[in-house]
N, C-alpha and C positions, 0 to 999 in steps of 0.2 A: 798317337798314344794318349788316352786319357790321364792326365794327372791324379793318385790315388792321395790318398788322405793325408796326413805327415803327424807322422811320433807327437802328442800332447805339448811337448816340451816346446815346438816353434810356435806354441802360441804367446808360450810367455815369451817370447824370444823376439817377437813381432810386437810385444805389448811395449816391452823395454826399449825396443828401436822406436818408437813412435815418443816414449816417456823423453828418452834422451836425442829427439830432435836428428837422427840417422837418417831420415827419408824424407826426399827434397821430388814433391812434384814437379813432372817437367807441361804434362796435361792430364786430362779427364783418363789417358789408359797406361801414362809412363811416367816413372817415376824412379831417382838412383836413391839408395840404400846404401848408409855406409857402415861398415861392419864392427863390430863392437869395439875394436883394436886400433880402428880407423885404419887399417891396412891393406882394405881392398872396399871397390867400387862395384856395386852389384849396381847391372841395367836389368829393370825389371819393366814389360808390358804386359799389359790384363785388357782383355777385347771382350769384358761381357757378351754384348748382341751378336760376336760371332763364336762365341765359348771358346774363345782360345789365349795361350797366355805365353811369356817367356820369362826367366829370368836364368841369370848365371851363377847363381849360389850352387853350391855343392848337392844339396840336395833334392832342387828341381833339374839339374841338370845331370847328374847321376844316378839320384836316386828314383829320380819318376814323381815324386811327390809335391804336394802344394808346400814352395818353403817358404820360409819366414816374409822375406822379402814379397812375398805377392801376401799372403798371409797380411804383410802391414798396409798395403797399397787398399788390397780389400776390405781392412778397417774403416782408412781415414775418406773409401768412398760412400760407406754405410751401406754396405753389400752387407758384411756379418758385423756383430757386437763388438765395442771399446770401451776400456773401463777405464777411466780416467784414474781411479784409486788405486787398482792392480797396476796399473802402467805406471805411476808414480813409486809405488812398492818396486817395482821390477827395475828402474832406474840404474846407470853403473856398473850394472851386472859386465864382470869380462867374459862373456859366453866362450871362446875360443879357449881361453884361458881355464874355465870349468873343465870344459869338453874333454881338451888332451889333458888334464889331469887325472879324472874320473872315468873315462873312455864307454861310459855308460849312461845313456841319457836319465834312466828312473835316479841314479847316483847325485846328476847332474839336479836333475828334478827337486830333491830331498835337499839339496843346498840352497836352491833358490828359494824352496817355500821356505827356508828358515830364512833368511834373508827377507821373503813378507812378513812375517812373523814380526821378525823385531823392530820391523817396520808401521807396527799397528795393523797390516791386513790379514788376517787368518788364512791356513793353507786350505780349509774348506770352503769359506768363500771365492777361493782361487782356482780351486776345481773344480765348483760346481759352474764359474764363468767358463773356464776350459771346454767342461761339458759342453754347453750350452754354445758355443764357438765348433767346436766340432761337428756338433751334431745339425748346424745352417752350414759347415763346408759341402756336408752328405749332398748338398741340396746345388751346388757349384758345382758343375761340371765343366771343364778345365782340357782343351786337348793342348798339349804340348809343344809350341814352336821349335823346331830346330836351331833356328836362327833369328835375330831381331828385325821385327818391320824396317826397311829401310828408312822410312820416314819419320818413324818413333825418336829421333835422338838428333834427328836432320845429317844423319851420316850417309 
């Protein structure tokens, strides 16, 4: 199963885990992601040259989609765009804490771009990076591991 796009929101979501130090390379295609709450351990592997990927977040793993955690792994490889300034804005964010509050990601969305806001980054410089992040995922094609490489984690 190819991995489909993922909701705008896990880009800021990926920006923020990257800003607050959550994603600890382990090599060149694995890497754990700690979750905004620090309450779970996401294992995440990304296999460019053979297009294939794993991670155990919620939403690549149920949803089909590319989630945050590959999303930040494929930042800090310079596969798509990192914004140093957004990712600093996006900092601290309790995304979990958002989520089951507002139970709507656009909801969700409209809290954090005020949160760049008052942080000196505009929500339209933020979007048009988003853009611009989305539109190099197009370009990522992603088929879905079941399961993690055995080797990925030395398990």
């Amino acid at each position: 199963m190819v991995l489909s796009l993922p909701p705008r929101i896990k880009v800021l979501e990926a920006l923020g885990c990257i800003a607050d130090g959550r994603i600890e390379l382990i090599n060149e295609n694995t890497a754990r992601v700690t979750s905004s709450l620090g309450d779970r351990i996401y294992r995440v592997y990304v296999d460019l040259s053979r297009g294939v990927a794993y991670s155990d977040d919620n939403g690549t793993k149920y949803r089909n989609y590319i989630g945050y955690p590959i999303i930040a792994l494929l930042m800090l490889r310079g596969v798509i765009p990192y914004s140093e300034d957004i990712a600093k804005a996006l900092s601290g964010i309790p995304w979990k804490i958002l989520n089951e509050k507002y139970k709507r990601y656009y909801l969700v969305e409209r809290e954090v771009l005020k949160r760049a806001e008052l942080r000196g980054v505009s929500s339209s410089h933020v979007m048009e990076f988003v853009k611009v992040v989305m539109d190099r995922l197009k370009d990522v094609k992603l088929r879905k591991l079941e399961q993690l490489p055995l080797t990925s984690f030395g398990n």
